[in-house]
C-alpha positions as CSV (number, residue, x, y, z in Angstrom):
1,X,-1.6,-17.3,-3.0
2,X,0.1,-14.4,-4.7
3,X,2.7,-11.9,-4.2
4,X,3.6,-8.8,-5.3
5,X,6.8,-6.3,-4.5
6,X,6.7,-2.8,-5.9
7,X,7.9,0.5,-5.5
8,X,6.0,3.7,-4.7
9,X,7.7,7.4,-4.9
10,X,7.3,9.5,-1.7
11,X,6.3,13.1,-2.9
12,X,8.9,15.2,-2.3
13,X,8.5,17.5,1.1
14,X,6.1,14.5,2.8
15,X,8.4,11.9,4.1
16,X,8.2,13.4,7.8
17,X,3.6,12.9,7.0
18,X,4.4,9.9,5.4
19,X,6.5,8.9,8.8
20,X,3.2,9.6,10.7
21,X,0.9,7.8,8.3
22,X,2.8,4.7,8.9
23,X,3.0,5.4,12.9
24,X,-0.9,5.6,12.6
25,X,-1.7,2.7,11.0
26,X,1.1,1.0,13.2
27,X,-1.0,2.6,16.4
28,X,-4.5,3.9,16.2
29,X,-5.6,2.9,13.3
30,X,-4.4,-0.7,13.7
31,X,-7.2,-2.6,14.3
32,X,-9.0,-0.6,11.3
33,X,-5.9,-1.5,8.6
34,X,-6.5,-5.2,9.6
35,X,-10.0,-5.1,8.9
36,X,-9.3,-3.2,5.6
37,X,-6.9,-5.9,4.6
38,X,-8.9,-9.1,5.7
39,X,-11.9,-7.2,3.2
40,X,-9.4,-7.1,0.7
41,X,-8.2,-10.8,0.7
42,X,-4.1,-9.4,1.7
43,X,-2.5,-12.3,4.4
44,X,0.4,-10.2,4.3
45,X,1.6,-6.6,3.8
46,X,5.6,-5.0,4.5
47,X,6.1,-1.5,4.1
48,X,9.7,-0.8,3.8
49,X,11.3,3.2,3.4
50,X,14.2,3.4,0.5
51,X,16.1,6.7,0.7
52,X,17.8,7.1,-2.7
53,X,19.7,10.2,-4.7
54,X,16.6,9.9,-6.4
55,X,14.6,10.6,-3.9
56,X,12.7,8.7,-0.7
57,X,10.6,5.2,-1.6
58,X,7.7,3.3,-0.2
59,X,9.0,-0.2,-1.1
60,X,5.9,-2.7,-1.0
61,X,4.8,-6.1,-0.1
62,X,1.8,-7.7,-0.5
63,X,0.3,-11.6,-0.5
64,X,-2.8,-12.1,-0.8
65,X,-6.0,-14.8,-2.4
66,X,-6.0,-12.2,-6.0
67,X,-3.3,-9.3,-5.5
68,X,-5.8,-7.5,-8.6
69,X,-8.9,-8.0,-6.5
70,X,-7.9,-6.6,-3.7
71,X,-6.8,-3.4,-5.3
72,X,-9.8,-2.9,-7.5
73,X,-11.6,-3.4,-3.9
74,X,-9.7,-0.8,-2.2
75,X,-10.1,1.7,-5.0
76,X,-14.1,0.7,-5.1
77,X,-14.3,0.5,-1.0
78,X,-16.5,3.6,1.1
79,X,-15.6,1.9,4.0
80,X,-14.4,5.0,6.3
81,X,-10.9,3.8,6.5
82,X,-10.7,3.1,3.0
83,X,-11.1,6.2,1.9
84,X,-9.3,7.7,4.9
85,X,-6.1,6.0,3.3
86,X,-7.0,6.6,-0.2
87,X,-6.9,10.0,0.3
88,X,-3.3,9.8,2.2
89,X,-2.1,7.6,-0.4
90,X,-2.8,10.5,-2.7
91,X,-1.5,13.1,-0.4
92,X,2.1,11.1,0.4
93,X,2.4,9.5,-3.3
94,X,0.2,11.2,-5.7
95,X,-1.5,7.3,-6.3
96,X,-5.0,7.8,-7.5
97,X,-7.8,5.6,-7.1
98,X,-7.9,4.7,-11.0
99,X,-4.2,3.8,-10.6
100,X,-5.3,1.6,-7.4
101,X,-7.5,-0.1,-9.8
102,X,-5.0,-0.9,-12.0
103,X,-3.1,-2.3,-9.5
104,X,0.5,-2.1,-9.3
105,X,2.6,-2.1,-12.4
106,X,4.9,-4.7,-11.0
107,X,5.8,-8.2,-12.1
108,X,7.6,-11.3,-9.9
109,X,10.5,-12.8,-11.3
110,X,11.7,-14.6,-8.3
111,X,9.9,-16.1,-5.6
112,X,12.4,-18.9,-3.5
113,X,10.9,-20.3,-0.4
114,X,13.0,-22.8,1.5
């Protein structure tokens, strides 16, 4: 199992739509993100909002079988939902699908478990 923490900016002028892209996936769209991350191997995701001087943060959690894999899946995936939150993802953060593919430039350097 893997883990990953990263930060993503929040373009400036969209945290109220960011706000509601959360509440959607939190509501109607629930069932659909669940499906999206069991396709994608993730056992775990936490979205967190940092509000900085330096503007407002997406800060990131995810666990999963192959953290890589399941990012070059989600920028591959046609699955309706997939694309749905691609293209928000690009809207709220300016993340692109070749970025996705990359996965997150983000690297653990501390992982206690009690």
């Amino acid at each position: 199992m893997e883990c990953i923490t990263w930060f993503v900016p929040i373009l400036s002028g969209k945290l109220e739509a960011w706000r509601a892209f959360v509440e959607e996936i939190n509501g109607p769209r629930k069932d659909d993100f669940a499906q999206s991350r069991q396709r994608l191997g993730a056992s775990r995701e936490v979205i967190g909002l940092v509000q900085s001087p330096e503007g407002d943060f997406a800060a990131l959690f995810h666990e999963g079988d192959s953290i890589s894999a399941g990012f070059s899946k989600l920028a591959a995936s046609e699955e309706p939902f997939d694309v749905w939150f691609k293209d928000k993802i690009l809207e709220l953060h300016g993340v692109t699908k070749e970025m996705l593919a990359q996965g997150p430039s983000s690297q653990v350097v501390l992982d206690y478990r009690a």
